[in-house]
Each structure stands twice: as structure tokens, then as C-alpha cells.
C-alpha positions in Angstrom: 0.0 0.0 0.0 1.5 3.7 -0.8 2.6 5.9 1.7 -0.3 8.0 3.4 2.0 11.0 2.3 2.0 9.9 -1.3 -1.8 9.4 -1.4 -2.1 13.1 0.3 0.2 14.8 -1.9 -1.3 13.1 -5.0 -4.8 13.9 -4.0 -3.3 18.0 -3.4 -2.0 17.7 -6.9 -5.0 16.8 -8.6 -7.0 19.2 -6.7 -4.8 22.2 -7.6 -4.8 20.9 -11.3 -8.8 20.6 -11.3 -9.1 24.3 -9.4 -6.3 26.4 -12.0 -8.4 24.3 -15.1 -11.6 25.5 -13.7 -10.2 29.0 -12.4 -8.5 30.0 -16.1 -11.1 30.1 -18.4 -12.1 33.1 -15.9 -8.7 34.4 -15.0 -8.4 34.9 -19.7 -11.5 36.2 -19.9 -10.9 40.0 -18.7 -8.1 40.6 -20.7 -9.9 39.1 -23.8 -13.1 41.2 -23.7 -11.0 44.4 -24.8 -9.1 42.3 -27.6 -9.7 44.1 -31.3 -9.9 40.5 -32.6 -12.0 38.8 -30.5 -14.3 42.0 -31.4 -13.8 41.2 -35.1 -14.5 37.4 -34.7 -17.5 38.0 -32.4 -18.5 39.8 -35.7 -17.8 37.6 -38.1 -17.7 34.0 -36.8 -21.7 33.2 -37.0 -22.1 33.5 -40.4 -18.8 32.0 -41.2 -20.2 29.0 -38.9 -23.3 28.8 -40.2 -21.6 28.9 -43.8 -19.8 25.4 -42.8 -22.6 23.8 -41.4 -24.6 24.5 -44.7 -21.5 23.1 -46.4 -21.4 20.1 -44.1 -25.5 19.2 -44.0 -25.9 19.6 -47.6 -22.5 17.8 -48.4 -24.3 14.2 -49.1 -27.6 15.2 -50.7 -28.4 13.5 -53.8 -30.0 16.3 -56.2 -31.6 14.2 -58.4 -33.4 12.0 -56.2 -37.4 13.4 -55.1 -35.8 13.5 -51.3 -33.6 16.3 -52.1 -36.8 18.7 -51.5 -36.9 17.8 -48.1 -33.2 19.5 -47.1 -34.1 22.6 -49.8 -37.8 23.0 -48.5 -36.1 23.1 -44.5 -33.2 25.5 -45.9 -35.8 28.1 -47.2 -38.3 27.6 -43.9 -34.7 28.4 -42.1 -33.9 31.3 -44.1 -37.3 32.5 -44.4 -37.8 32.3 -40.4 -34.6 34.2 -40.0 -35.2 36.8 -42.2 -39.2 37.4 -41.2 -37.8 37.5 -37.2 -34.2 37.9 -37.0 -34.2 35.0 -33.9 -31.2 32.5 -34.7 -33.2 29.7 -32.3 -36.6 30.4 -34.1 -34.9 29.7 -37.7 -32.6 26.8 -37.0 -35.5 24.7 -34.8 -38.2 25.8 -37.5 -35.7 24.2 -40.4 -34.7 21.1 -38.1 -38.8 20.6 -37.8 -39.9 20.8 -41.0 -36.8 18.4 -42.2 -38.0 15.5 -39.2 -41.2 16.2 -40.3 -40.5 16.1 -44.4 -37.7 13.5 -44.1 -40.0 11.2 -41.4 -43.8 11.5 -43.9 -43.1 12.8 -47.3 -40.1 11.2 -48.0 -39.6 8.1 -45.3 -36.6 6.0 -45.9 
């Protein structure tokens, strides 16, 4: 069996490592909020996200296939939603619903 001061001074170690990983993200943050480019990519990172993820969900569709109007019937319900309300949780769950509902009873697999 280890040495009770081993056990203690592994248990210290790990419990300082576990308090400065949790403590950092807060200790960064400060100095961050005044940063020019995390001001620019505050900007400009959503729609370059939401760019990639169109990219990505549309990557395997099959154009010529009747199933295809599901994805571009949910990508216009998103866009639409979005544009009529300007709410970024409105548009994406609207488009995620009307896919489930196209892809699950129009066009089941």
C-alpha cells in the first residue's frame, strides 16, 4: 500500500490541477473582452459557422433524387424564419422541424 503522504500529496496535486483548469477560463477572460480580434471574430464568426454547417448538411444530398426537396424545403423555412424574425433559435428549430417532419412523412426512408 503507498505511503499515506503519497496518497495526500497526489490527492493536493489533482486538486490544484482541477481548481487552476476550472479558475483559467475566468482568469483569460478579462483581458480578452477588450481584444480588437475577439471584437472582429465576435463579428464575423456566426455566419462563417453557419456557412460550414450549410457546407457540411448539404455535403451528401443527392440532387436528383425526389428526397432532395426535403433539405431545400427546411433551408428556405430556415432562411425564411430568420429573415421574417431575426431570432437564430426560431430559424434553425423551424428548419430542423420541417426536415424531421418532411424527411419522417413525405419522403420516409
Amino acid at each position: 500500500m503507498p505511503d499515506p503522504g503519497y496518497l495526500l500529496a497526489a490527492v493536493a496535486v489533482s486538486a490544484a490541477v482541477t481548481w487552476a483548469l476550472r479558475a483559467l477560463p475566468f482568469a483569460v477572460l478579462a483581458p480578452l473582452r477588450s481584444s480588437r480580434t475577439v471584437r472582429y471574430l465576435s463579428t464575423r464568426m456566426p455566419a462563417g459557422v453557419m456557412v460550414i454547417l450549410l457546407g457540411y448538411c448539404l455535403r451528401d444530398v443527392s440532387w436528383t433524387a425526389p428526397s432532395a426537396l426535403a433539405p431545400i424545403v427546411a433551408l428556405a423555412v430556415t432562411a425564411g424564419l430568420h429573415l421574417w424574425r431575426r431570432n437564430a433559435v426560431l430559424s434553425i428549430v423551424g428548419g430542423t422541424v420541417v426536415h424531421v417532419l418532411m424527411a419522417s412523412f413525405v419522403f420516409p426512408a
